[in-house]
C-alpha positions as CSV (number, residue, x, y, z in Angstrom):
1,X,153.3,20.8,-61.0
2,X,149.5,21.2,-60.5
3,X,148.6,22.3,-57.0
4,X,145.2,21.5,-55.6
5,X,143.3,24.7,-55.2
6,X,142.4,26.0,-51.5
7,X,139.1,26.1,-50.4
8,X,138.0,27.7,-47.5
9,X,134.8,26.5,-45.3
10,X,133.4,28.6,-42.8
11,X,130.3,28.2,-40.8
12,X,128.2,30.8,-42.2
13,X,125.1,29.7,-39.9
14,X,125.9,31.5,-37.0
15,X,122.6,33.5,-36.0
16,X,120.0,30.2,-36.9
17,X,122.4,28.2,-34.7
18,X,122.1,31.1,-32.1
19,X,118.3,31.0,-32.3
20,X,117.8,27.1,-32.3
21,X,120.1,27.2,-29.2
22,X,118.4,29.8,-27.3
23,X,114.7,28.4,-27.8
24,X,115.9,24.6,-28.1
25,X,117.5,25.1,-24.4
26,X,114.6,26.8,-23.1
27,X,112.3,24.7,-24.0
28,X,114.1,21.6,-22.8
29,X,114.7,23.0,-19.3
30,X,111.9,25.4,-18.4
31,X,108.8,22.9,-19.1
32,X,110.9,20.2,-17.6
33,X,111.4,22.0,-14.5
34,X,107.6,23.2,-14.6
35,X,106.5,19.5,-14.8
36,X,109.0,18.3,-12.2
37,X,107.8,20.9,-9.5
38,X,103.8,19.9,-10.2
39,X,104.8,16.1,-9.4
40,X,105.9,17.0,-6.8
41,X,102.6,18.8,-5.8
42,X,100.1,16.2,-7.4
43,X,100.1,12.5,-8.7
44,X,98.0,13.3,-11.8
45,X,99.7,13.7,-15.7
46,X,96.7,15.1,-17.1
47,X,97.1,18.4,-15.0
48,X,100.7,18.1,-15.8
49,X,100.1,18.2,-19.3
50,X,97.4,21.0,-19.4
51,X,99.6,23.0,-17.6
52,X,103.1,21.9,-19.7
53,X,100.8,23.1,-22.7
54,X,99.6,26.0,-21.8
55,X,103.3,26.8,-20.8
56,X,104.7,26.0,-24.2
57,X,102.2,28.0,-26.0
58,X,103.1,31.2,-23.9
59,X,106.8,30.5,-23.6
60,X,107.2,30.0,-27.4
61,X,105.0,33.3,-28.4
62,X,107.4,35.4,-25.4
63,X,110.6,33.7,-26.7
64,X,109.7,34.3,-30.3
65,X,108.5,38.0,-29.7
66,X,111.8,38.6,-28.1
67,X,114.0,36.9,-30.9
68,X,111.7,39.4,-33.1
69,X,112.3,42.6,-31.3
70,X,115.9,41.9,-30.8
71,X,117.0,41.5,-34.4
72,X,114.6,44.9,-35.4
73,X,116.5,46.5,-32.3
74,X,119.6,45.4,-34.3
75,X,118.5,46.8,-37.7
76,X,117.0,50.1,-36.3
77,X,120.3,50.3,-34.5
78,X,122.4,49.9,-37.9
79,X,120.0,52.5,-40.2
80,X,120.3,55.3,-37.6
81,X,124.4,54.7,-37.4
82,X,124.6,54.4,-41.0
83,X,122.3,57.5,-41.4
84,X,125.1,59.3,-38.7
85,X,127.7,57.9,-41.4
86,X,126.2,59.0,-44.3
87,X,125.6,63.0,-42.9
88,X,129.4,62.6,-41.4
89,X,130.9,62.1,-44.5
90,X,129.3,64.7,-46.1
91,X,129.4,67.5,-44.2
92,X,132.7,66.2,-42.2
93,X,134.9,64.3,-44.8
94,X,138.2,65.7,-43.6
95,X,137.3,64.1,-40.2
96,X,135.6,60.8,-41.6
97,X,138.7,61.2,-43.7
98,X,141.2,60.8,-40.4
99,X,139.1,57.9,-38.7
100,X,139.5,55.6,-41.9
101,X,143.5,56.6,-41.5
102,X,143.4,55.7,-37.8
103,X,141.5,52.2,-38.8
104,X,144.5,51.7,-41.0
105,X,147.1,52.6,-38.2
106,X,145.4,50.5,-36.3
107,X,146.2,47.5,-38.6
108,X,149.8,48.7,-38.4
109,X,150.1,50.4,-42.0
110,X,151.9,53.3,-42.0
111,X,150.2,56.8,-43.3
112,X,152.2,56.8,-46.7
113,X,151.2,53.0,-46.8
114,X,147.5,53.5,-46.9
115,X,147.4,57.2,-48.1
116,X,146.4,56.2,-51.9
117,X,143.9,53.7,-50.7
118,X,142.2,56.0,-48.1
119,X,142.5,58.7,-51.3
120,X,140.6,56.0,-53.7
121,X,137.9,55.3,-51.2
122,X,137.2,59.0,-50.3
123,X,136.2,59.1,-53.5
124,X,133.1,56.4,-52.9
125,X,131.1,57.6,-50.7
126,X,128.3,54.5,-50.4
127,X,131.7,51.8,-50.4
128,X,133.4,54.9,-47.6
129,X,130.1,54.6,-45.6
130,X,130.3,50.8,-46.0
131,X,133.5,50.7,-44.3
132,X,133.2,52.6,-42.2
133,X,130.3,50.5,-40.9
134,X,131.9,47.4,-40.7
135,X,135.8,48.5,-39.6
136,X,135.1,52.0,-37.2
137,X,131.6,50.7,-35.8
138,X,131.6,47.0,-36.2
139,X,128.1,46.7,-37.6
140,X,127.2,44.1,-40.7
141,X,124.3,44.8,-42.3
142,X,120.9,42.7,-40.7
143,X,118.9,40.7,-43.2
144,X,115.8,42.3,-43.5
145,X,114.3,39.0,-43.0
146,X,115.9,38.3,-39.8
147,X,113.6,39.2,-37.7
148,X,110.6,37.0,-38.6
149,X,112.9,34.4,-39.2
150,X,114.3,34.4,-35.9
151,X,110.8,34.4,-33.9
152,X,110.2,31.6,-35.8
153,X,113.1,29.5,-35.5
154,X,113.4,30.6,-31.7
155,X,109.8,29.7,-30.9
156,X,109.8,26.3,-33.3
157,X,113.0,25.1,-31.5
158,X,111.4,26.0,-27.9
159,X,108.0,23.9,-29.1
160,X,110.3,20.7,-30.6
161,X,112.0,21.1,-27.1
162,X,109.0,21.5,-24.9
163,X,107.1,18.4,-25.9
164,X,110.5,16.1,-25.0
165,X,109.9,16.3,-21.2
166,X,106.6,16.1,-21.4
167,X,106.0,13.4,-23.5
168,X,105.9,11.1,-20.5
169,X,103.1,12.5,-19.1
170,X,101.2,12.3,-22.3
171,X,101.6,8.4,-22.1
172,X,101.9,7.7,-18.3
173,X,98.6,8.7,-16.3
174,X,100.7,8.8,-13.0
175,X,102.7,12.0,-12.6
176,X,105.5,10.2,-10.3
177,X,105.9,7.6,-12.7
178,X,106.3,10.2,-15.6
179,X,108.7,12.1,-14.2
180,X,111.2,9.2,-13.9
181,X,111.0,8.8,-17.3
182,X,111.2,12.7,-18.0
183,X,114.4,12.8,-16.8
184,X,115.3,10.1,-18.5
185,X,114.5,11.4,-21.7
186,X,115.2,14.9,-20.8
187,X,118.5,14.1,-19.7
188,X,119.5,12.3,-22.5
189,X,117.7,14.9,-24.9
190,X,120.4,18.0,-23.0
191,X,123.5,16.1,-23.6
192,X,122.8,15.3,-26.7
193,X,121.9,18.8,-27.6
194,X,124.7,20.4,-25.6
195,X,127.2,18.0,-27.4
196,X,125.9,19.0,-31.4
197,X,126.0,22.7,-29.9
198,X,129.3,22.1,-28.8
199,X,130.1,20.8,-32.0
200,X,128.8,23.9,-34.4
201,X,129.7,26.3,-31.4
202,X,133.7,25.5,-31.5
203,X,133.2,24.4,-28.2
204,X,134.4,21.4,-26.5
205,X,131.6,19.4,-27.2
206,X,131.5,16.5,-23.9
207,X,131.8,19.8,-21.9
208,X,128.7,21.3,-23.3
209,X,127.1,18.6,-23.3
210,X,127.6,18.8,-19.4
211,X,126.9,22.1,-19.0
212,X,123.6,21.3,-20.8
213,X,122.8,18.4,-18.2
214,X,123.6,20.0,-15.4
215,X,121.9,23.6,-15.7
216,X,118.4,21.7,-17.1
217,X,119.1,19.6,-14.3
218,X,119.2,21.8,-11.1
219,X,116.3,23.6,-12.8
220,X,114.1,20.4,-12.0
221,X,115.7,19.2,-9.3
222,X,114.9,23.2,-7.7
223,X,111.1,23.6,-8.9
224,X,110.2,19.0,-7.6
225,X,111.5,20.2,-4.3
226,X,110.3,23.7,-3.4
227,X,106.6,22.3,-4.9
228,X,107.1,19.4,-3.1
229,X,108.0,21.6,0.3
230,X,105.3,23.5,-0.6
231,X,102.4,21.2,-0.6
């Protein structure tokens, strides 16, 4: 009897998701919250604006530089371990030897169990280093491209999320009444961006979506009334 053949699909995504989240959020919340405490300073969208601008210019290059030098932080960190490796299982193989036993012990085989297969991959030392990567160190290899592709998704997803809130105050020239409709829009732009990330995430995604609503949310509410106490 013919059997339908399995096939697996696994999110394989995982770090642009990470990247879209962390400058997508950012840029909802933090310019939002930036033009929410300047009306409550002054009645006038164009200084709004200028000053939303000029914060989504500098947030993006920060977030971007710091999605950059995280993910070289990451690959420097994996080329010095993987040099370590490398020396350690050729001037220590006995020893490297016993950790890939105790990796296997730790799966619950027995020594006689994975004896041959520990003999077999002594006997490759660039797959031995490779597994030893990935199974005694938990370290995957970074894409080398990684880095420049996560500034620029980070910073890209902060702009796209930037101009949201302050699209009001493009269109509006009184600040009061743009900010009304920036939380409109702002709002509805979080929950609907916590509830997708809920949705690739694994989480549950109406709770995200919440999460999202309310942490943008007490951001603005925080920065309209200290500038408003203020001036």
């Amino acid at each position: 009897m013919p059997q339908t053949p399995h096939i697996e699909r696994h999110f394989t995504a995982g770090e642009v998701v990470r990247d879209v989240v962390i400058g997508m959020s950012d840029g909802l919340t933090v310019p939002f919250a930036l033009a929410a405490g300047l009306s409550g300073a002054v009645d006038n969208s164009r200084i709004v604006v200028i000053a939303g601008l000029a914060e989504i210019a500098a947030g993006s290059i920060a977030m971007g530089l710091g999605g950059y030098l995280a993910a070289r932080s990451d690959a420097e960190h994996y080329e010095s371990e993987r040099l370590r490796e490398e020396r350690e299982v050729e001037e220590i193989p006995d020893e490297e030897a016993r950790e890939v036993q105790q990796v296997f012990t730790d799966y619950g085989l027995s020594r006689e169990e994975s004896m041959h297969v520990v003999e077999a991959l002594t006997k490759k030392p660039k797959q031995w280093v490779d597994f030893m990567m990935r199974f005694e160190l938990g370290l995957e290899e970074p894409n080398p491209k990684r880095a420049l592709q996560s500034a620029l998704t980070i910073a890209g997803s902060y702009i796209a999320g930037g101009f949201i809130p302050l699209s009001p105050y493009i269109v509006l020239q009184s600040s009061r009444q743009a900010l009304l409709w920036s939380a409109v829009v702002t709002l509805l732009a979080l929950a609907v961006f916590g509830y997708i990330k809920g949705r690739f995430t694994g989480s549950k995604p109406g709770r995200s979506a919440l999460q999202t609503i309310v942490i943008g949310g007490l951001a603005a509410g925080a920065a309209f009334l200290i500038a408003k106490a203020i001036s």
